[in-house]
Every structure is written in structure tokens, then in C-alpha cells.
C-alpha positions in Angstrom: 124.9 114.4 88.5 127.6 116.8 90.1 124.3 119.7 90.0 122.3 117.6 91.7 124.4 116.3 94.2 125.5 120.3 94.6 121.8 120.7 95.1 121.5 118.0 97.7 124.5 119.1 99.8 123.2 122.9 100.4 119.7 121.6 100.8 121.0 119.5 103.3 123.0 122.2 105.1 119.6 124.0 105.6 117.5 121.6 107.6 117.6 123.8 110.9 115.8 126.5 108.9 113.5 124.3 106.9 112.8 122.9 110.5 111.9 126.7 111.5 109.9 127.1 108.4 107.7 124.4 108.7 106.9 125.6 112.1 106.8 129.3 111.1 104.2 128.1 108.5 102.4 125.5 110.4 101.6 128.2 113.0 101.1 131.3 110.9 103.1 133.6 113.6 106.9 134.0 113.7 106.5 134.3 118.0 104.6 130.8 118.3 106.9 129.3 116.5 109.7 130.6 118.5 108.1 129.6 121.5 107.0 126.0 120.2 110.8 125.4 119.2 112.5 127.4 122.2 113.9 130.2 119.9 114.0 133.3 120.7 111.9 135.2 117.7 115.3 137.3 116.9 117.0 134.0 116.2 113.9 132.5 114.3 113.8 135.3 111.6 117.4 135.1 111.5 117.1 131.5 110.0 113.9 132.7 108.1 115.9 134.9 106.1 119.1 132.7 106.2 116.5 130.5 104.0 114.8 132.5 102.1 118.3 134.2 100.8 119.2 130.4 100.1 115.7 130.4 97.6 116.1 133.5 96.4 112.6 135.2 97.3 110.7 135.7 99.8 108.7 132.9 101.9 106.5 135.1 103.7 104.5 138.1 104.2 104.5 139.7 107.1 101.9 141.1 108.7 100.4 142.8 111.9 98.9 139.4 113.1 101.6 137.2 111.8 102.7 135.8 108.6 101.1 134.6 105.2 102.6 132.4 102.8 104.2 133.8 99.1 103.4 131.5 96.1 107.2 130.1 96.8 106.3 129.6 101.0 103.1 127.6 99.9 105.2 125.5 97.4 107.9 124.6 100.1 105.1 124.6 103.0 103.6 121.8 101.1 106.5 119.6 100.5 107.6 120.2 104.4 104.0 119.3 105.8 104.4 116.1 103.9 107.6 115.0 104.3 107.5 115.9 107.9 104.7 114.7 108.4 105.6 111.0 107.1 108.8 110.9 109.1 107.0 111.7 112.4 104.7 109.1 111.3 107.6 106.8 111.2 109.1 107.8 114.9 105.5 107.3 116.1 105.4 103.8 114.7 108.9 103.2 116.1 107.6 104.6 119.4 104.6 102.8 119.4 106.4 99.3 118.6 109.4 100.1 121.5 106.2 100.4 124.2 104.7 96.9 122.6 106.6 93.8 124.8 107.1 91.1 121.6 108.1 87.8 121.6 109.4 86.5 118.1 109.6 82.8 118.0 111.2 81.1 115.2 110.8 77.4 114.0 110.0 75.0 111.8 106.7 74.4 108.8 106.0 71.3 110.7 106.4 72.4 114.5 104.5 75.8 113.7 101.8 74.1 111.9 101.1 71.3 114.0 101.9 72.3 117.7 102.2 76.1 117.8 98.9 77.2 116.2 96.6 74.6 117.6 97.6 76.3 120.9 97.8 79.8 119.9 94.5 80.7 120.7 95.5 79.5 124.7 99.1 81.2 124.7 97.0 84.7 123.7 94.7 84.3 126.3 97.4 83.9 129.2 99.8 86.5 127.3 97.2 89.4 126.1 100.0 92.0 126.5 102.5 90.8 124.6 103.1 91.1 120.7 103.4 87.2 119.8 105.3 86.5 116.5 105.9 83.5 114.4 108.8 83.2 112.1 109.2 79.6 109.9 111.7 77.8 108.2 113.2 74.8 107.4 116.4 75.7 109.2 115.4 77.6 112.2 118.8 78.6 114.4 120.5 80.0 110.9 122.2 83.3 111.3 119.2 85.3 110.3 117.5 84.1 113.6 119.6 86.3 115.7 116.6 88.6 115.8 114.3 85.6 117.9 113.8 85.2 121.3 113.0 82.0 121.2 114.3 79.2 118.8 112.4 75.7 118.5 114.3 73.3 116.0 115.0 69.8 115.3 118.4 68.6 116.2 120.5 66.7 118.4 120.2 68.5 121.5 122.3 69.4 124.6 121.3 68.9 128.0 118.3 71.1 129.9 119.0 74.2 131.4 117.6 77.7 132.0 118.3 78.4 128.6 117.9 75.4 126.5 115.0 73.0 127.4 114.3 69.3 125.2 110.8 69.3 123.8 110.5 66.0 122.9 112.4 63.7 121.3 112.3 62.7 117.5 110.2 59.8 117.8 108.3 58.4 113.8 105.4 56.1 113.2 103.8 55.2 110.2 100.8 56.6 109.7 97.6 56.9 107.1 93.7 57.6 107.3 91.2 54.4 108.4 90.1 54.6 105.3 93.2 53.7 103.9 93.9 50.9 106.6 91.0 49.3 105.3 91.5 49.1 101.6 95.1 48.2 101.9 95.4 46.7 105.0 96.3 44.7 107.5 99.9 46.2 107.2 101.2 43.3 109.4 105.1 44.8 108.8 107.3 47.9 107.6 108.0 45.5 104.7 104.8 45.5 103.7 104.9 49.7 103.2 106.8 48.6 100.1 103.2 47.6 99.0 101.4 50.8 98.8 101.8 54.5 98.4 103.9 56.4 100.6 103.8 59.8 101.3 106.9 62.0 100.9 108.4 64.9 102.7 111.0 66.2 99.7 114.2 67.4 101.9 117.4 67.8 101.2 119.9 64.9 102.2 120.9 66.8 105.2 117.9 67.4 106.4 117.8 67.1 110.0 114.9 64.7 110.4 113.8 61.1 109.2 112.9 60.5 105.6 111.1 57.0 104.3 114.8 55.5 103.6 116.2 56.3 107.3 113.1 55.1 108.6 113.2 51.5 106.7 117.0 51.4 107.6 116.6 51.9 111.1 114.5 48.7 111.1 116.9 47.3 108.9 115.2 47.2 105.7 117.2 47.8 102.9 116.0 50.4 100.3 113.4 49.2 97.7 111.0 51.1 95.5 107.5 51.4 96.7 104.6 50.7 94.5 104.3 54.5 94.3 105.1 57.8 96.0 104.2 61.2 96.0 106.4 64.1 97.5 105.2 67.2 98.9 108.0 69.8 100.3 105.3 71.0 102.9 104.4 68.4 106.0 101.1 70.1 106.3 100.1 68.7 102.3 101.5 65.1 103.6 99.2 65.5 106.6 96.0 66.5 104.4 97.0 64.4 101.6 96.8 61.5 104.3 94.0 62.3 105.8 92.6 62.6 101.9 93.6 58.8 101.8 96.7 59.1 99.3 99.0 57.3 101.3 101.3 56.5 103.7 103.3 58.8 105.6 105.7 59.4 108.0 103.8 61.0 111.8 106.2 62.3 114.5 105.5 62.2 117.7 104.3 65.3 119.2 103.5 66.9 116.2 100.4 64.4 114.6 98.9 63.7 118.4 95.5 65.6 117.3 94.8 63.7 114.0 95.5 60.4 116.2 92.9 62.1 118.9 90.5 62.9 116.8 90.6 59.9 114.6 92.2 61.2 111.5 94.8 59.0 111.1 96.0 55.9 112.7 99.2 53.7 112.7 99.5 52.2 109.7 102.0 49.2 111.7 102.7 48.6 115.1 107.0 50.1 114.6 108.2 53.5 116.1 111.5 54.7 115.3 113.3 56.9 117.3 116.3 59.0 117.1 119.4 60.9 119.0 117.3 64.4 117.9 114.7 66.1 119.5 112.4 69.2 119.4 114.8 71.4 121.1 113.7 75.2 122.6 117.1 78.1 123.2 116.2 81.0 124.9 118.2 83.7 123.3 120.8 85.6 125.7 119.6 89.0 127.4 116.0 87.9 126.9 113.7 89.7 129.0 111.3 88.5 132.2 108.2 88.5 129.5 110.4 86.0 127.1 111.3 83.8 129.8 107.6 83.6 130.7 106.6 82.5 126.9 109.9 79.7 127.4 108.3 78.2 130.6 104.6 78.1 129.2 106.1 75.9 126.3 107.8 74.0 128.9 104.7 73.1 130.9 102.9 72.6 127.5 105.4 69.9 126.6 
């Protein structure tokens, strides 16, 4: 280990002159690549041979029209082209990235799925110069968001300002397909959810949004077992699997408007419960002109 690290150190101390190699050999003349690296060609072959008495042979062969490679030049040559090559590749990519305006937006499964995407296609069209980027998860706002512009979660919210702007507010129906309606309906109550399947969304207890038990409480219910339940841990399965006609499940407003549009699903009873929370939008602070322009589109969407 001590030999190689020994090996690494005086490598290291050589990158100038592996730097004047690689253009030495990329060129094939001693004077271009002087010029290309603003040497002057005394001070060039000075680091050539500073290198080559660091190998222990020669690297080239000069000639009257420049240089040509020894077996040990063409070895090193080699290994220079491609690792030089890959990191330029890598500053270009930075480069390129650094010149590309991006908006990252983090949020929620449910929010993403079922407000964000279905107008994604619209936010492109009036934003075609911007890099747009999604992040999910069930806690948006956690300290690994720091790197978002724009963070949409559900929560109890302050007031509206240039920086913080209420979405909408948490506000849950029951819902299920018409074909379920039929077959198990009319649901003339809540207490009659008791009756048939209900849909699940499987949360932790602190979960920051209504489950089937805060729901029934709200309209004080107490808490009784349901004929039967599934649980999903993704609200995009609850959606389908009501839509499939499994069950009953819990529709927030805001986020289910397009299955009630287009028919999908309907109110399984007439109840809505509401909440202190609400879909809740932070602008992050020193967020550019093109961020703040994403922020109000949301707003006017809303």
C-alpha cells in the first residue's frame, strides 16, 4: 500500500508535464503544442524531459518535422487521450447543464400524479426553454429538498406571499366507480361505508393527510371494521383500483377533479370533509426570474 500510494504521489506531482505530453502527442510537433498551451517551446521540452527522466526512457523521437511516439509515448499517449478525454467530457456536460435554465420541483406521489402530469404537456409548451424536473416523495420539504426551487406539499400552511402561495385546501370525499354505486348502492350515509370495501392509502400515523379513520371521526363516527379493505401505499393503485370497481376510496379535492370530469368515479355519499391543511407551494430563496415564472403559472393554474 505505502508503494502505491508513493506511486500516486509523484504521479500526481507530474500533471503539468503529462498535460504537455498529451498535447505534444496529440499534435505531433513540440512548437504547436507550445503555441496551443502558451509555452514557449524551450519551456515545453523542458517539462518533456522533466517527464520522461520521471519514466525512465524516452517518450519521443524527434524528428525534422516533429515528433513520433516510442513504444513507452504510445503506451502513456493512450492512457492520456482517454482519461482526458473523459474528463473534458465531464466539464462539457457540466458546461452544457450551467447554460440549461432548470426548474426542479419537488412534491408529493399523489400531487405529481394527479395534478402535475396531466398538465405537463401545457407548462412545456409555455416554458420550451427551461429544463423542467420532477422530484417525489412522501415528505416533500425534508432536508434533501434543499436542492428544489419549488416545493408543493401537504401541510398546514402559512399565509400567501411572494414566496409561499395556498394551493388548495385539504378538502376529502368518498369516492368509487358507477359501477360500484350501482351494485352496492344507494350509500344514503358515511355509516353505511362500513358496508363495503374501502380502499386504503397505507401511511404512517403521522402522515400529514386524512386516512379512512380521520375521515369517519371527523363526522363523528367512531372506528368499526369495514366489511373488507385493501391497502395500497401508492394513491395512483387506489385511483385505478377504484376505477377497476374494488372499492371505496378516499378522493381529495383538486387532485381526483378529472376522473369526476370524465365520469370515472363519482361520490360514493353526499359528505366532504375538510381540514386546517392544504396543498401548499414555497418558492425557495434566491430563486431566479425563470423560477418565479414556473411559481405564478401554478398559481394561475390553481
Amino acid at each position: 500500500m505505502a508503494n502505491i500510494n508513493n506511486i500516486y504521489s509523484r504521479v500526481h506531482s507530474h500533471i503539468a508535464e503529462i498535460h504537455a505530453f498529451d498535447a505534444a502527442s496529440r499534435l505531433g510537433s513540440l512548437t504547436k503544442a507550445a503555441q496551443h498551451l502558451r509555452l514557449t517551446q524551450p519551456a515545453l521540452s523542458q517539462k518533456i524531459k522533466r517527464l520522461e527522466t520521471f519514466v525512465g526512457e524516452p517518450l519521443f523521437l524527434r524528428q525534422n518535422r516533429g515528433v513520433k511516439l516510442t513504444e513507452a509515448g504510445m503506451a502513456l499517449h493512450n492512457a492520456t487521450q482517454q482519461s482526458i478525454g473523459h474528463i473534458q467530457s465531464i466539464f462539457e456536460q457540466i458546461e452544457v447543464r450551467k447554460s440549461v435554465k432548470r426548474v426542479r420541483i419537488s412534491t408529493d406521489f399523489a400531487f405529481a400524479g394527479h395534478w402535475l402530469i396531466p398538465r405537463l404537456a401545457n407548462l412545456r409548451d409555455n416554458f420550451r426553454d427551461l429544463d423542467i424536473q420532477v422530484v417525489t416523495s412522501q415528505t416533500p420539504g425534508a432536508p434533501l429538498d434543499i436542492q428544489s426551487d419549488l416545493i408543493i406539499s401537504l401541510q398546514k400552511p402559512d399565509e400567501s406571499d411572494k414566496k409561499n402561495h395556498i394551493l388548495f385546501a385539504e378538502e376529502v370525499m368518498a369516492i368509487c366507480s358507477p359501477q360500484f354505486l350501482k351494485k352496492y348502492g344507494p350509500i344514503t350515509s358515511p355509516k353505511a361505508l362500513f358496508n363495503v370495501p374501502l380502499l386504503n392509502l397505507s401511511a404512517s400515523p403521522e402522515a400529514p393527510w386524512h386516512n379512512w379513520d380521520s375521515w369517519f371521526s371527523h363526522l363523528g363516527l367512531k372506528e368499526q371494521k369495514s366489511m373488507a379493505s385493501i391497502s395500497f401505499s401508492n394513491y395512483t393503485l387506489i385511483l385505478q383500483a377504484a376505477v377497476n370497481h374494488q372499492g371505496v376510496a378516499l378522493g381529495w379535492h383538486g387532485l381526483i377533479n378529472e376522473y369526476i370530469d370524465q365520469g370515472l368515479l363519482v361520490p360514493a355519499c353526499e359528505e366532504t370533509v375538510a381540514s386546517s391543511r392544504a396543498y401548499t407551494m414555497r418558492l425557495q430563496k434566491g430563486a431566479g426570474p425563470h423560477v418565479q415564472n414556473i411559481f405564478n403559472w401554478i398559481v394561475k393554474q390553481c
